[in-house]
GUZA-757220 format. One record per residue (C-alpha): residue in three letters; x, y, z. Coordinates in pm, 1 decimal, padded with zeros to 6 digits. Layout:
BEGIN
code u v w
ALA X Y Z
...
//
This chain:
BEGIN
code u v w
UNK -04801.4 00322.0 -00145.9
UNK -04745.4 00578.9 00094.3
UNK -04527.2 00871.2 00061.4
UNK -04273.5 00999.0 00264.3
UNK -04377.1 01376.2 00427.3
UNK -04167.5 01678.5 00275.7
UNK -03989.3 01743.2 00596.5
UNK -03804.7 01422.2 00482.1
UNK -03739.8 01448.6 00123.4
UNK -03460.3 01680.4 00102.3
UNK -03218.5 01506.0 00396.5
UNK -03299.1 01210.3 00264.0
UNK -03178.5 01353.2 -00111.3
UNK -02875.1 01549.7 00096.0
UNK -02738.7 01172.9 00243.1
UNK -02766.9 01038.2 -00133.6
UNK -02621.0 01351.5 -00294.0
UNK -02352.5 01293.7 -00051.4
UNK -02284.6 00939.5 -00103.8
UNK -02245.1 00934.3 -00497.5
UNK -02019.3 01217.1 -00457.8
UNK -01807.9 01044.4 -00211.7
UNK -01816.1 00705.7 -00419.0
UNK -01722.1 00938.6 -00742.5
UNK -01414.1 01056.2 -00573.4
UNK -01303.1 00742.2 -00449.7
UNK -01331.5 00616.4 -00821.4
UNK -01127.9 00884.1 -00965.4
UNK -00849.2 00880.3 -00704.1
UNK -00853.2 00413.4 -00789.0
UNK -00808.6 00549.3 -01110.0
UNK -00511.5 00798.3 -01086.1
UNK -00320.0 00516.9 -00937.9
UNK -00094.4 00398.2 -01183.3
UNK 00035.9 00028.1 -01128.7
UNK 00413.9 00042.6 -01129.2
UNK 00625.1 -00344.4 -01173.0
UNK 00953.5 -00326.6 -01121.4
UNK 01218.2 -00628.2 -01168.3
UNK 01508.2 -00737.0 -00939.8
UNK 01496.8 -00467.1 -00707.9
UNK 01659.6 -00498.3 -00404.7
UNK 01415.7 -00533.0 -00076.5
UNK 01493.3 -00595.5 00266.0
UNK 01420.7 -00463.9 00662.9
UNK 01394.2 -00087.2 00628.1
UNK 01514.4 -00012.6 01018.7
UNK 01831.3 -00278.0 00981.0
UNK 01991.3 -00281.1 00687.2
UNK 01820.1 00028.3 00489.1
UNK 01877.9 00239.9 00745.3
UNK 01501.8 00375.2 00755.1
UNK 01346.6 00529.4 01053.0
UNK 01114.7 00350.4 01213.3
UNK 01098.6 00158.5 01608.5
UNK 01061.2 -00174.1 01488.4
UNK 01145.4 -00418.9 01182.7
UNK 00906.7 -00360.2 00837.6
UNK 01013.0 -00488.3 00483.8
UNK 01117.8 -00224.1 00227.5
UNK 01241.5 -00185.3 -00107.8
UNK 01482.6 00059.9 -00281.0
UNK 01354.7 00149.8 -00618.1
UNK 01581.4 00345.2 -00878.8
UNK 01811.3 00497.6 -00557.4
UNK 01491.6 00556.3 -00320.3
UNK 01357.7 00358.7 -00002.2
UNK 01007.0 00247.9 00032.5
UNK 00759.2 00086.0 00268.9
UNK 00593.8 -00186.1 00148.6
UNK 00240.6 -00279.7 00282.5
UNK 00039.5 -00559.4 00134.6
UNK 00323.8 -00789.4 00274.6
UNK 00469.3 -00848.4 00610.4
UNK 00839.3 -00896.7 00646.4
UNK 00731.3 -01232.9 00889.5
UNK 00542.3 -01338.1 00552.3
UNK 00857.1 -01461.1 00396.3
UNK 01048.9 -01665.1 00662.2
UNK 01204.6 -01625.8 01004.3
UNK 01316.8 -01200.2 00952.5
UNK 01592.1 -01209.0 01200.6
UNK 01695.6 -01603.0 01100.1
UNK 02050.7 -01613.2 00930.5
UNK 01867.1 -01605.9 00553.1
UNK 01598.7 -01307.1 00683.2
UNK 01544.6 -00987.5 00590.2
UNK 01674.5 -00818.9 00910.3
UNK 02020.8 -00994.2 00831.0
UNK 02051.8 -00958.1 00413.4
UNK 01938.2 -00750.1 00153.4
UNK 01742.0 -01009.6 -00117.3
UNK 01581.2 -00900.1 -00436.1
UNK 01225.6 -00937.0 -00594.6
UNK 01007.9 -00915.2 -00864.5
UNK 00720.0 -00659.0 -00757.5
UNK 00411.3 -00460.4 -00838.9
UNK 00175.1 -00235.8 -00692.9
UNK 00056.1 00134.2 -00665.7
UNK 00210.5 00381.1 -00440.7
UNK -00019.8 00498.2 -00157.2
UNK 00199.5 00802.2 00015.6
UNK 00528.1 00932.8 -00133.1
UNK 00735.0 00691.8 00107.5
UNK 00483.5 00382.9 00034.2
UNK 00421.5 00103.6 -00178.9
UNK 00155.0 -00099.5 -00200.2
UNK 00279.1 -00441.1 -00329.8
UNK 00014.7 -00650.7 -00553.2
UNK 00248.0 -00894.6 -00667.5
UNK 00579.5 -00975.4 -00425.8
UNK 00765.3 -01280.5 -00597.9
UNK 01147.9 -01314.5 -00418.7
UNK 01474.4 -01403.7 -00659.7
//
């Protein structure tokens, strides 16, 4: 079994040192997430009827009087968005769950619409 020379040993420990600590870190910050479910909350296109800013149509909710994104779902996932029943043109409501990723963001795990 050969051995590696010494002029290798420590990078090689520095690029392992390095990876558990990045792995640790993305473990804690998984675990600081806390799953949030709410129930018949009202979701919808953020731009058209929410009044959110953004330059094109994205599904959002409005939780306990404040507007979020929601990723993890498109708006086009649910039907024809700017049909007469869409999200562009009515405000529906849903059973959801997820974790939020940014102050402004939700990350839906479970999306069931009323």
């Amino acid at each position: 079994m050969s051995r590696l020379p010494n002029k290798f040993v420590f990078p090689v420990l520095g690029v392992l040192l390095i990876g558990v600590l990045l792995f640790a870190l993305v473990l804690k910050k998984n675990k600081n997430r806390k799953l949030i479910s709410y129930q018949n909350v009202e979701v919808s296109c953020g731009k058209c009827q929410f009044g959110m800013k953004s330059t094109s149509c994205k599904l959002a909710t409005k939780i306990q009087g404040k507007y979020y994104w929601i990723k993890g779902t498109d708006i086009d996932d649910h039907g024809d968005a700017h049909g007469p029943e869409g999200f562009c043109n009515h405000v529906l409501y849903a059973d959801l769950s997820g974790h939020l990723v940014q102050s402004d963001i939700l990350f839906v795990e479970k999306f069931n619409l009323k």
